[in-house]
Every structure is written in C-alpha cells, then in structure tokens.
C-alpha positions in Angstrom: -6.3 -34.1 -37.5 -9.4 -31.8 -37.9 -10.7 -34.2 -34.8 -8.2 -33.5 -32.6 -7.7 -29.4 -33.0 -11.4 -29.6 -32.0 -10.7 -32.0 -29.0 -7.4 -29.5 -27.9 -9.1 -26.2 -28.4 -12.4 -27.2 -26.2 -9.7 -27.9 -23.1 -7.1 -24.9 -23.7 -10.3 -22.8 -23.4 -10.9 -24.3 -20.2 -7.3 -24.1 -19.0 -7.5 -20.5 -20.1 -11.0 -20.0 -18.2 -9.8 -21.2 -14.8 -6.8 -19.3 -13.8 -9.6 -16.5 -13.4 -11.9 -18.1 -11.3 -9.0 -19.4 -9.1 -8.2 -15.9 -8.7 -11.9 -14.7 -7.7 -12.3 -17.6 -5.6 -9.5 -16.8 -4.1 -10.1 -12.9 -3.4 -13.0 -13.7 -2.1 -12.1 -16.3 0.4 -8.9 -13.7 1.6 -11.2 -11.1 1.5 -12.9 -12.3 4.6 -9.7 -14.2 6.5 -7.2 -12.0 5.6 -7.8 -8.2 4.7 -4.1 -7.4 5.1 -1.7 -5.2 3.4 2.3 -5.7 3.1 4.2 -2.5 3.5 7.4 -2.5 1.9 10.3 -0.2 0.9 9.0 2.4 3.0 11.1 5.4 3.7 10.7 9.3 5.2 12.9 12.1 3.4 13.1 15.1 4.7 14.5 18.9 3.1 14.7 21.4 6.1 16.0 23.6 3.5 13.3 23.1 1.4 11.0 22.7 4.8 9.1 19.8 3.8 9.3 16.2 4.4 7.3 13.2 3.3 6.7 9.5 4.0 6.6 7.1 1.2 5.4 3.6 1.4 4.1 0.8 -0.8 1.4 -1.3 0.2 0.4 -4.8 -1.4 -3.1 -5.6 0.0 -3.2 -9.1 -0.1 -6.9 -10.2 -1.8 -6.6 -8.6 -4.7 -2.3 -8.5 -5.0 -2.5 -5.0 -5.9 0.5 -2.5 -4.9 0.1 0.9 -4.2 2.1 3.5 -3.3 0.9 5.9 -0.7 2.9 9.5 0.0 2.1 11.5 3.1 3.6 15.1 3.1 4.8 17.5 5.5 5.9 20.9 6.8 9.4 21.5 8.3 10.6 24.4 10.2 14.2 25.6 10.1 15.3 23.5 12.8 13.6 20.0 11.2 10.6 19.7 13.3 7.1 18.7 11.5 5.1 21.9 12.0 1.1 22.3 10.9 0.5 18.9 10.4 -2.8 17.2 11.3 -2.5 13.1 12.0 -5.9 12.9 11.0 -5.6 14.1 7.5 -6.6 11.2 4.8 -4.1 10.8 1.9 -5.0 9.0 -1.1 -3.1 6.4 -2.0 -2.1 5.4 -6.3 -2.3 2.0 -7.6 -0.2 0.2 -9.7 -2.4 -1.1 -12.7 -6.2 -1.4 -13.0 -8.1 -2.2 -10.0 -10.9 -2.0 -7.8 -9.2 -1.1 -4.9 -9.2 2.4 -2.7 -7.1 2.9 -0.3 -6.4 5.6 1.9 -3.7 6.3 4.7 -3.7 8.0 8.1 0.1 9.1 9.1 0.5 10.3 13.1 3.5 11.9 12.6 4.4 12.1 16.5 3.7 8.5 17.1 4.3 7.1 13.6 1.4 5.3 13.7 -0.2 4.6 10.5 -4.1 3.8 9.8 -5.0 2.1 6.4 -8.1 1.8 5.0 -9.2 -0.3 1.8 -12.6 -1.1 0.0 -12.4 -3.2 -3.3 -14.5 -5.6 -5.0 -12.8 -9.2 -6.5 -13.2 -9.5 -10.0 -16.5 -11.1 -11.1 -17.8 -10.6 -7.8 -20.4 -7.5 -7.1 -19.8 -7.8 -3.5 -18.1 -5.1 -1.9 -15.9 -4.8 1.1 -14.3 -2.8 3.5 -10.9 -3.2 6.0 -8.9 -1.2 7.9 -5.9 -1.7 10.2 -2.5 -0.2 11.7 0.6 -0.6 12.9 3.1 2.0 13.9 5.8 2.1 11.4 9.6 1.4 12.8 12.0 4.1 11.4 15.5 3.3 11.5 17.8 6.4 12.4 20.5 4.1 13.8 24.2 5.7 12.4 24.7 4.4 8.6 20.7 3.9 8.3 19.9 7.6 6.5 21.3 8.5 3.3 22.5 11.9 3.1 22.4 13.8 0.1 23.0 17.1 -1.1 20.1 19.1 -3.2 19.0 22.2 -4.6 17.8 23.4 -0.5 19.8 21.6 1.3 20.6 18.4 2.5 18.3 15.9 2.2 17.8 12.7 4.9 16.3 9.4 3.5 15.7 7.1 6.7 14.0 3.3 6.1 11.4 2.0 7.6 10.6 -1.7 8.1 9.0 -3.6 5.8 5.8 -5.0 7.9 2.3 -6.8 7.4 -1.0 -5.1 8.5 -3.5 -7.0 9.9 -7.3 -6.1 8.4 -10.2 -5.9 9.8 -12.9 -7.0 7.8 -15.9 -3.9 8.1 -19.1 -5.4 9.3 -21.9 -5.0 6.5 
C-alpha cells in the first residue's frame, strides 16, 4: 500500500503542475497571434437631470482571460447633449481578480469609437507586452432597446451596445 501512495502522489503532482504551464504556454502563444479583447454587456446611461452620462463596458482580453470593466463618464446639458468632454481622455479600466494586466480606454463620444490599450505579462513569464486596438461601438436606440427609468434627477436612459471582439495589435518591442 505504502508503494503505491508513493507511485500516485509523484503523478497527481504532475497533473497538478501542468494545468499552469498549459496556461503560460498558452498566454504566451495568444499573446503574439491574438492580442484581442471581447467586449460584452456594454451599455450608456444617461441622467440629463442629473447631467451626466457614462459608458460601461466589460472587456475580456483574451491571453490572459481576464475581465475588466471599464466606465467612461460624461457631462450633459439640459437638453442631453455631451458637453466638455475630451475623446482623448484615458480612463482606467478595473479588473476582476489578480492580474498583470492594465488596461486603459479611449471613448470618442461623437463617433463612438473606442481605443483600448493593454500591457500584461503571462504568468511565469518576465516578458512584457503591449496591444492596442478599436472598433466603434454599435449603440442600439431602436424603439424598445433603452430602458427607461425614473430616479432621484430624472429619468434615466439605459441603451445597449453590441457585444464585439477587438482585434490587437501586438506593440513592436
């Protein structure tokens, strides 16, 4: 019996070992064939009683499978037009769980074009990288689409926005 337990815990150890260098081999290799991000549940709200607005949007970059959620504010005036804002204003975007990744978002609020930009490192790996990409986000303001909903300043509108993949580019070193 004694034989055996030291036969089984040799391999478990090793089945335990490898799921982690799967994983780094396999950051690595996406790292460098696809840098992309999947945006999902994405939505604008706006208050125009409250005058302020803001786009929120979840982004899983691919190597590493780590979600974050990035917010982009903005001014409203009284009649619901973005007022002040600047599309080349960099907003920090919060991860889900430990990670090496940084990501930041640019938000053209005219255009809806958005600009991402990661850097990360894959785990057990002291190489560093760099991507960016964007896509102009689809808003959906067709009738039925927004929720409408009443709070403390006035109505607020929810719209959707498509759920799509961003295409990296891998920074040159």
């Amino acid at each position: 019996m004694r034989g055996r337990a030291a036969l089984y815990l040799p391999l478990a150890g090793q089945a335990l070992a490898a799921p982690a260098n799967v994983r780094r081999d396999e950051c690595a290799e996406l790292s460098t064939t696809t840098p992309n991000w999947k945006l999902s549940n994405a939505a604008s709200s706006d208050w125009p009683g409250g005058q302020s607005g803001r786009v929120e949007l979840f982004a899983r970059h691919v190597p590493t499978n780590t979600l974050t959620d990035c917010d982009v504010e903005y001014r409203l005036n009284a009649e619901g037009k973005v007022i002040d804002y600047d599309p080349t204003s960099t907003h920090v975007c919060t991860n889900f769980g430990p990670s090496t990744l940084n990501t930041t978002v640019q938000l053209d609020m005219e255009t809806l074009v958005l600009n991402i930009q990661s850097t990360w490192t894959c785990e057990g790996d002291d190489k560093a990288y760099s991507a960016s990409g964007s896509t102009a986000l689809k808003r959906d303001t067709s009738p039925g689409a927004c929720l409408v909903e009443p709070s403390q300043v006035g109505d607020s509108t929810t719209c959707p926005i498509a759920d799509v993949e961003v295409e990296g580019k891998l920074a040159e070193a």
